[in-house]
C-alpha positions as CSV (number, residue, x, y, z in Angstrom):
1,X,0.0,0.0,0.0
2,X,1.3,3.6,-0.9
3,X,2.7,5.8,2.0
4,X,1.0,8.7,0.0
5,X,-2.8,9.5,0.8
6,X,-4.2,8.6,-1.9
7,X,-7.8,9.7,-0.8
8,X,-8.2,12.9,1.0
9,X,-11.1,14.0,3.5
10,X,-12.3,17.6,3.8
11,X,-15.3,18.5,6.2
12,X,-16.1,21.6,4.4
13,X,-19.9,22.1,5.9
14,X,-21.5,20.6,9.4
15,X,-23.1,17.0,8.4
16,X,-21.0,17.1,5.1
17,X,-18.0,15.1,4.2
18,X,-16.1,15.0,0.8
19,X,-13.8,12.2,-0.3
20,X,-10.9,13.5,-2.6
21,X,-9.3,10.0,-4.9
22,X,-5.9,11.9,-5.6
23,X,-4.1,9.5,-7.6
24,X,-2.4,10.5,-10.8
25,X,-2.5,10.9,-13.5
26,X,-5.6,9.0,-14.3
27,X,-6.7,8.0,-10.3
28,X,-7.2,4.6,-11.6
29,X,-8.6,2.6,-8.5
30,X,-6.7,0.0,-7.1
31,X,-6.4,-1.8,-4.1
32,X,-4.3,1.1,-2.3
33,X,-7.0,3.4,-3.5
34,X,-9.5,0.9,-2.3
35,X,-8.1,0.2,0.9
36,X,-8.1,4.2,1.8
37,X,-11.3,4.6,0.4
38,X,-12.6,1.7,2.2
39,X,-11.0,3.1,5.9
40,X,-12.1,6.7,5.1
41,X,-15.6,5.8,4.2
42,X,-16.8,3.4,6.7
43,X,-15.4,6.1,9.5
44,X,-17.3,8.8,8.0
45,X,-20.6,6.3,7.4
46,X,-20.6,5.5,11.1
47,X,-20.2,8.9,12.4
48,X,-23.9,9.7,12.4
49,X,-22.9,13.3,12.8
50,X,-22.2,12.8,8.9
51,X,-25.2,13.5,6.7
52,X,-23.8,13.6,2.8
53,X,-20.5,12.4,1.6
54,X,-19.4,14.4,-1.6
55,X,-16.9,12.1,-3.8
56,X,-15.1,13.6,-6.4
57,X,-11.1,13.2,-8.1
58,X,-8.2,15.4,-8.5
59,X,-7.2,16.8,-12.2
60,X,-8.7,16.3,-15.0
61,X,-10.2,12.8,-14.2
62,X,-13.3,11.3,-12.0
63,X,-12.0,7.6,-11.7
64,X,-10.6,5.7,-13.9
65,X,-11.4,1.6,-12.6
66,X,-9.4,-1.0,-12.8
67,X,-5.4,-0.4,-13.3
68,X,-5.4,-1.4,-16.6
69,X,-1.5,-2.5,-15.8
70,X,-2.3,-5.1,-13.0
71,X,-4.9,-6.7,-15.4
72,X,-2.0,-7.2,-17.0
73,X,-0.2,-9.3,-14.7
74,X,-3.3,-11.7,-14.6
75,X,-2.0,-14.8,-15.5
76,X,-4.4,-17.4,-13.8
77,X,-7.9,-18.2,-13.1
78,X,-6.7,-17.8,-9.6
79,X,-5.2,-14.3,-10.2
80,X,-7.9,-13.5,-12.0
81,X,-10.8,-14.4,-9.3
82,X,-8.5,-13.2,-6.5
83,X,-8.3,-9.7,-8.3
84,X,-12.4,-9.2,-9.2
85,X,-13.0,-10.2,-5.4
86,X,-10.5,-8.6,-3.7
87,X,-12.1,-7.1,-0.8
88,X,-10.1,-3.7,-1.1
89,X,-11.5,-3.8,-4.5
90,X,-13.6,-1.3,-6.8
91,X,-16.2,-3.7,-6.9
92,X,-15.8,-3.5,-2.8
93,X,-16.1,0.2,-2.7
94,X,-19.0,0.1,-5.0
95,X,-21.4,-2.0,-2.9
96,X,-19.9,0.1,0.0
97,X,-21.1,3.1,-1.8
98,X,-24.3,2.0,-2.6
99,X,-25.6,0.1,0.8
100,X,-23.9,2.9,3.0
101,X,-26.4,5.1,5.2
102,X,-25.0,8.3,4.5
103,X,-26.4,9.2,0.8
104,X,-23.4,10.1,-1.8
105,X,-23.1,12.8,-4.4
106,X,-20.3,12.3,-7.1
107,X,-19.2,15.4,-8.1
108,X,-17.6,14.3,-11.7
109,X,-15.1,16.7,-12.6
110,X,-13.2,14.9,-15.6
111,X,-13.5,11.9,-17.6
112,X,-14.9,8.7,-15.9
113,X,-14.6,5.8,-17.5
114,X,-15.1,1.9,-17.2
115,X,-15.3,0.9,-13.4
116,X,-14.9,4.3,-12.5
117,X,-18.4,4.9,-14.5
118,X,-19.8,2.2,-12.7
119,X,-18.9,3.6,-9.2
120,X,-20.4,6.9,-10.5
121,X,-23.8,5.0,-11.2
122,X,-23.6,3.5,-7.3
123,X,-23.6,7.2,-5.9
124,X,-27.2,8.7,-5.0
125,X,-26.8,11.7,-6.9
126,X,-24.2,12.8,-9.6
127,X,-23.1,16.2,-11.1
128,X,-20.1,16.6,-13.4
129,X,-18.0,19.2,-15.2
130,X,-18.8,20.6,-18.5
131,X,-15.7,19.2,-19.4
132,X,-16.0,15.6,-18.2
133,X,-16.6,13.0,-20.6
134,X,-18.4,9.6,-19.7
135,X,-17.5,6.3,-21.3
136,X,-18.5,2.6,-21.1
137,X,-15.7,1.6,-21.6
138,X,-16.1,-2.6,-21.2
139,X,-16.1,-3.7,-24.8
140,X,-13.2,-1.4,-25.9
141,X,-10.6,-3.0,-23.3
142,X,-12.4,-6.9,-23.9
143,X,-14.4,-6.6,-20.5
144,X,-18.0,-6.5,-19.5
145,X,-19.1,-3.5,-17.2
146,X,-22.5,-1.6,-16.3
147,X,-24.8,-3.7,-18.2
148,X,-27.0,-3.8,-15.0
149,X,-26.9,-0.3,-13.5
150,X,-26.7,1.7,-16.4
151,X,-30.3,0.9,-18.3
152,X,-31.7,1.3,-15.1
153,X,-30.4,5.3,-15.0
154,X,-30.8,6.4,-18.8
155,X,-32.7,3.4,-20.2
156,X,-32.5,0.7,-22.3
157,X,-31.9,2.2,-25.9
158,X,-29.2,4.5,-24.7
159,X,-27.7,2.2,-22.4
160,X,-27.2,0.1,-25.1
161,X,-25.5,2.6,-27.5
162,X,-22.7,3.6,-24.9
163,X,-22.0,0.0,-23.8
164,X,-22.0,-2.0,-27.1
165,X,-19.6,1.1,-28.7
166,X,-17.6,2.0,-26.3
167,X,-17.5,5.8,-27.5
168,X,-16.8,8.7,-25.4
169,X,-20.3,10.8,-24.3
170,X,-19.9,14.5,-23.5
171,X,-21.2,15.8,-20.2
172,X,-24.5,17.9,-22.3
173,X,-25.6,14.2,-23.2
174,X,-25.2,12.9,-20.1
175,X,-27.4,15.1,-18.7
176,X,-30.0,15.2,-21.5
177,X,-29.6,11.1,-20.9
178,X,-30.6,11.8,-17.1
179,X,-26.9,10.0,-15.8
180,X,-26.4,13.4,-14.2
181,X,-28.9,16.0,-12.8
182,X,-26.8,18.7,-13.9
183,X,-23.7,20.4,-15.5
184,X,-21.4,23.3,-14.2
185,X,-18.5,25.1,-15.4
186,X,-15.3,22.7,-13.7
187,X,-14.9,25.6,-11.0
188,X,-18.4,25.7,-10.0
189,X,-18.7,21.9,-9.7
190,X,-17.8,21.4,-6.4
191,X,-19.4,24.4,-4.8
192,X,-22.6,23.1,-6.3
193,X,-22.5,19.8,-5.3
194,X,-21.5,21.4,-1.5
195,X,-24.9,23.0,-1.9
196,X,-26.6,20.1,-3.1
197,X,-25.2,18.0,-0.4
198,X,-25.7,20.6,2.9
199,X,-29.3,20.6,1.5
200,X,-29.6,17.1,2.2
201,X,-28.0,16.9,5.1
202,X,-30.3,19.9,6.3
203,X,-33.2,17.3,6.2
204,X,-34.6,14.7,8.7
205,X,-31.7,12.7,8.8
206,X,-33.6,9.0,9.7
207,X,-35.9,9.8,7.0
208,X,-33.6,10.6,4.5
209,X,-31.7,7.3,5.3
210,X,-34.6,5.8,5.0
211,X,-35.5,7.2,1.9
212,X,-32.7,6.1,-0.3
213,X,-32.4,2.4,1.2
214,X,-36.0,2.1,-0.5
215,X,-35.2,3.6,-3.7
216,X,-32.4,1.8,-4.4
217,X,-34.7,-1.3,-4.5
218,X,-37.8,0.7,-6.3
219,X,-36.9,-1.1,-9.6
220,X,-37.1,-4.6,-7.8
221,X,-40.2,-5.1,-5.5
222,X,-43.5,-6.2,-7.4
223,X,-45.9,-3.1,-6.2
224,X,-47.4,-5.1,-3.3
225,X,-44.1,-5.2,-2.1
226,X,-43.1,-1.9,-2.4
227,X,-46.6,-0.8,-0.1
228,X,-45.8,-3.0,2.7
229,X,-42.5,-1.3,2.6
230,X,-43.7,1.9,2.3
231,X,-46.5,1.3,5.0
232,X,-43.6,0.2,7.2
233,X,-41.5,2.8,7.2
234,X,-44.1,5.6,7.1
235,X,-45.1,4.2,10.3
236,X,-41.4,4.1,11.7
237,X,-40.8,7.7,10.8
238,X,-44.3,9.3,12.2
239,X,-42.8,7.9,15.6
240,X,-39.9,9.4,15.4
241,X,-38.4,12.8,17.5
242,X,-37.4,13.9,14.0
243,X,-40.8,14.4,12.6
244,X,-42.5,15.5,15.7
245,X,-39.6,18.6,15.5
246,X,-40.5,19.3,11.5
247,X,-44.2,20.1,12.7
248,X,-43.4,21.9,15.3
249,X,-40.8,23.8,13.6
250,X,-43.1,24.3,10.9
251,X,-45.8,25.7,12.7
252,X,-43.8,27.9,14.5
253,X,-42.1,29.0,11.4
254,X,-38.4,28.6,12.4
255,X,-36.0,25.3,10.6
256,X,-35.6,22.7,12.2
257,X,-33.4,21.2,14.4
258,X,-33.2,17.2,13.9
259,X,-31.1,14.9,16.3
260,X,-31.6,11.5,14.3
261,X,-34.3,10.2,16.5
């Protein structure tokens, strides 16, 4: 594992974390990456004092997956199993991503490609760069990637078009496509996804936990399923501190303060 942080943490906001992968020139993600991901990420996802975790890269790319150069090195079934389970892995830090409690905003500010599109489609929310450029990049390197998240975000059609050719997709289609909510100039990325992330961390913290451990299962549950769910957690949260304090607050016009309970 490298000496060198290669992933930085910045608490810019109260309830808001970002996650800096500073690893040149391309911040390809490999098992050092991983492993400081990993550590940085589960202490910030168990500090319920953390609301919204910003992730976003140095220079002029998002994440790159895989190190193309260990793929290399690959030279058994063994290897080869060993390296697409590794638990320091991207594959790791995706499923990390995506079952944590604290929601995640990727703030794309360069090109993300391959695995590192993939993690991109395992944050909650994503914003990118006017200059960041997306590619599924599976079939042009002899891999598969992305084939299951991907339709889900843009749909079908278009899914299909960036993973079957491979080409590079500039950020105004992205965001006509619906893979991000929105484009800024590269210096007013990160202030906007620091907006977007202290408003969520503003809100009822149980509820919006809540919240996105449902959705990432809405395309999944029959709709019978999906109302017992809803029914359950509706009930959980009208017994909570939390929302007693929102009526209140709202009532007495004033914000509100919520303390997770």
């Amino acid at each position: 594992m490298s000496d060198r942080p290669l992933v930085r943490i910045d608490t810019p906001a109260p309830g808001v974390a970002v996650l800096t992968v500073d690893s040149p020139p391309r911040n390809a993600f490999g098992p050092a990456q991983g492993a400081q991901f990993l550590a940085a990420f589960d202490r910030l996802d168990a500090d319920t004092g953390v609301r919204c975790v910003v992730v976003t890269g140095t220079g002029t790319a998002f994440l790159a997956g895989g190190d193309l150069r260990v793929q290399q090195t690959l030279a058994t079934r063994e290897d080869r199993e060993a390296y697409a389970d590794h638990p320091h892995g991207l594959s790791a830090a995706m499923r990390r991503v995506e079952e944590a409690r604290v929601p995640v905003v990727a703030a794309i500010n360069g090109d993300v490609a391959g695995g590192g599109l993939e993690f991109a489609l395992c944050c909650d929310v994503r914003l990118a760069a006017r200059t960041a450029r997306f590619v599924a990049a599976g079939v042009n390197v002899g891999l598969i990637l992305s084939w299951y998240r991907l339709p889900r975000t843009i749909g079908l059609g278009r899914a299909k078009e960036m993973l079957l050719t491979g080409a590079a997709y500039d950020a105004g289609t992205a965001e006509r496509w619906g893979l991000v909510t929105a484009v800024h100039e590269p210096d007013a990325l990160l202030p906007a996804a620091l907006e977007l992330a202290e408003r969520i961390a503003s809100r009822a913290p149980l509820s919006v936990e809540a919240t996105k451990a449902c959705a990432n299962h809405a395309f999944d549950l029959t709709a019978e399923v999906a109302g017992r769910l809803q029914r359950e957690r509706f009930l959980e949260m009208l017994a909570t501190r939390d929302h007693d304090e929102a009526l209140t607050a709202f009532f007495a016009r004033r914000p509100p303060v919520f303390e997770r309970r």
